[in-house]
C-alpha positions in Angstrom: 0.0 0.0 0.0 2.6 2.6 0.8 4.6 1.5 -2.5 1.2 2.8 -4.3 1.5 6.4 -2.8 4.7 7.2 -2.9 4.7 6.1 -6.7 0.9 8.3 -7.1 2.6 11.3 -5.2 5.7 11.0 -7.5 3.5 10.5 -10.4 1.6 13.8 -9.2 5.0 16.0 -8.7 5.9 14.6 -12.1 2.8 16.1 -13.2 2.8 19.6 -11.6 6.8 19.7 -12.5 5.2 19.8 -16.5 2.9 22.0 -16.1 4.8 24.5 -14.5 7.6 24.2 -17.6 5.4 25.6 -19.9 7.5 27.7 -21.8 6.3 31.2 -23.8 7.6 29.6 -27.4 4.8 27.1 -27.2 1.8 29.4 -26.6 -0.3 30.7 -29.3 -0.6 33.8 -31.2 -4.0 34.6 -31.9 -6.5 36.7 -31.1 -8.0 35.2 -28.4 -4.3 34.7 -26.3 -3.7 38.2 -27.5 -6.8 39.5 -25.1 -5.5 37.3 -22.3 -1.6 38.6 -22.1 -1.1 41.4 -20.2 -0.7 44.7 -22.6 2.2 46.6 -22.2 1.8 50.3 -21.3 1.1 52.7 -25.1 2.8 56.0 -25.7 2.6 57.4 -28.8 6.1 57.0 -29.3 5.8 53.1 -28.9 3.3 53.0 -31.9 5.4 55.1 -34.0 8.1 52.3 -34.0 7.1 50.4 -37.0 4.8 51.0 -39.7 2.0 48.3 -39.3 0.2 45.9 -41.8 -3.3 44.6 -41.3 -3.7 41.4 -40.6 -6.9 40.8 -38.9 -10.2 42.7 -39.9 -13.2 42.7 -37.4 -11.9 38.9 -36.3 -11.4 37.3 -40.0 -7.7 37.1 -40.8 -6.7 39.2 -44.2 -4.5 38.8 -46.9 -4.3 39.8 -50.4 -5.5 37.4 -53.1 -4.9 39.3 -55.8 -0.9 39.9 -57.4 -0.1 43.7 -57.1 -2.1 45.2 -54.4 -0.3 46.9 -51.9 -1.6 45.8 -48.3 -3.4 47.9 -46.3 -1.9 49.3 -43.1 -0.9 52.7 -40.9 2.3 54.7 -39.5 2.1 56.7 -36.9 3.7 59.9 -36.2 4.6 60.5 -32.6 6.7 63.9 -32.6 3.8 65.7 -35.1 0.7 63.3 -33.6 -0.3 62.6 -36.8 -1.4 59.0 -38.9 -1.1 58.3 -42.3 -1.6 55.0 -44.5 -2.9 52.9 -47.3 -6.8 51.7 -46.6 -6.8 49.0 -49.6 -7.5 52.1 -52.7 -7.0 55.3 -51.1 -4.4 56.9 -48.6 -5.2 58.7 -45.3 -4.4 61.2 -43.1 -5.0 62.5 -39.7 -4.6 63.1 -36.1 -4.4 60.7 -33.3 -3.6 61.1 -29.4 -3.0 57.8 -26.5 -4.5 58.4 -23.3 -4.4 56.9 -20.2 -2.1 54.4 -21.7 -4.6 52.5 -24.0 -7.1 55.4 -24.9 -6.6 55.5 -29.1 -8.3 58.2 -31.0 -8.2 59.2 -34.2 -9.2 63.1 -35.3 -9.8 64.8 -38.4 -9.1 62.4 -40.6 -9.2 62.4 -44.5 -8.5 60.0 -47.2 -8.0 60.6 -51.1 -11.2 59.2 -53.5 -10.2 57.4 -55.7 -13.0 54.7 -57.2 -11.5 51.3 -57.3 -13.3 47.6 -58.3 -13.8 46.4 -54.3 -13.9 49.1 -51.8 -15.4 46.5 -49.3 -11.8 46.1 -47.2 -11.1 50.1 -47.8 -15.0 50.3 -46.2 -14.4 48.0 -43.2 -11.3 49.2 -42.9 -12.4 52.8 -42.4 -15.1 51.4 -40.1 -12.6 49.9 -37.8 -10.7 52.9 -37.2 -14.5 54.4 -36.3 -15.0 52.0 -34.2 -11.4 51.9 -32.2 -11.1 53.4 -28.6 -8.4 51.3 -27.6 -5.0 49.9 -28.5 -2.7 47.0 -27.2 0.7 45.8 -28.1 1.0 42.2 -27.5 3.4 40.2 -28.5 4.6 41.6 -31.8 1.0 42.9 -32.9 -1.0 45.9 -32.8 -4.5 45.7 -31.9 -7.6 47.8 -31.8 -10.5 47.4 -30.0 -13.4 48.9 -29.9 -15.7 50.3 -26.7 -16.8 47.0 -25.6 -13.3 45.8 -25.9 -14.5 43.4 -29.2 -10.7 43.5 -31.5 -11.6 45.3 -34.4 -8.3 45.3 -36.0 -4.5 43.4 -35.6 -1.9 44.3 -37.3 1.8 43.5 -37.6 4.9 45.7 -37.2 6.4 46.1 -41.1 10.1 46.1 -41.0 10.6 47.9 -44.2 8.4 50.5 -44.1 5.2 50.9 -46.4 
């Protein structure tokens, strides 16, 4: 009998001993372990590190299907608090500010109108920034959210610039 404890109690150690090993290259990266990692803290100079690509519209992943679009995404400008990019046709332009660490707004913005075959993303697109009263950074994206906290938007730092 006391053989059959001490090999369940080592057989429970073993157990906790593998749990607690978990290490951070084997959790996921998607949306739903983004909202559960702990933001860090936003300044406008943090978003103004990288240019960022979308990659995630109103919870359906993006990407381009067709050979010579340019992919949609945004810059921010820290020193003049100002945001430019490419919505999927047109460019825009306007102001933003961070508040209280992960307030995102966007002000006075503007875009060029040029007609193109599918303005759908470009529409959705433009809705999500509407929509978007908060940002995180977690690990290695961008995300917006909206008031209720739903992710609107997730994008990825662009090395090279847009």
């Amino acid at each position: 009998m006391m053989k059959k404890i001490q090999i369940f109690a080592a057989f429970a150690a073993l157990l906790f001993f593998a749990a607690a090993c978990d290490s951070p290259e084997t959790q996921t990266t998607d949306a739903a372990s983004m909202q559960q990692a702990e933001p860090e803290q936003i300044t406008q100079e943090v978003l103004a590190d990288s240019p960022w690509l979308l990659v995630n519209l109103f919870g359906e992943e993006f990407t381009l299907e067709m050979e010579g679009l340019r992919q949609p995404g945004i810059t921010f400008d820290a020193e003049e608090g100002r945001v430019h990019g490419f919505a999927g046709c047109n460019q825009f332009t306007g102001g933003f500010s961070v508040a209280e660490g992960r307030e995102l707004s966007f002000t006075q913005m503007a875009s060029t109108k040029m007609a193109c075959p599918d303005m759908e993303v470009e529409d959705r697109y433009f809705k999500a920034l509407e929509q978007t009263a908060r940002v995180s950074l977690v690990e290695g994206r961008m995300q917006f959210e909206d008031r209720e906290g739903a992710v609107v938007a997730v994008f990825f730092a662009e090395p090279d610039g847009l």
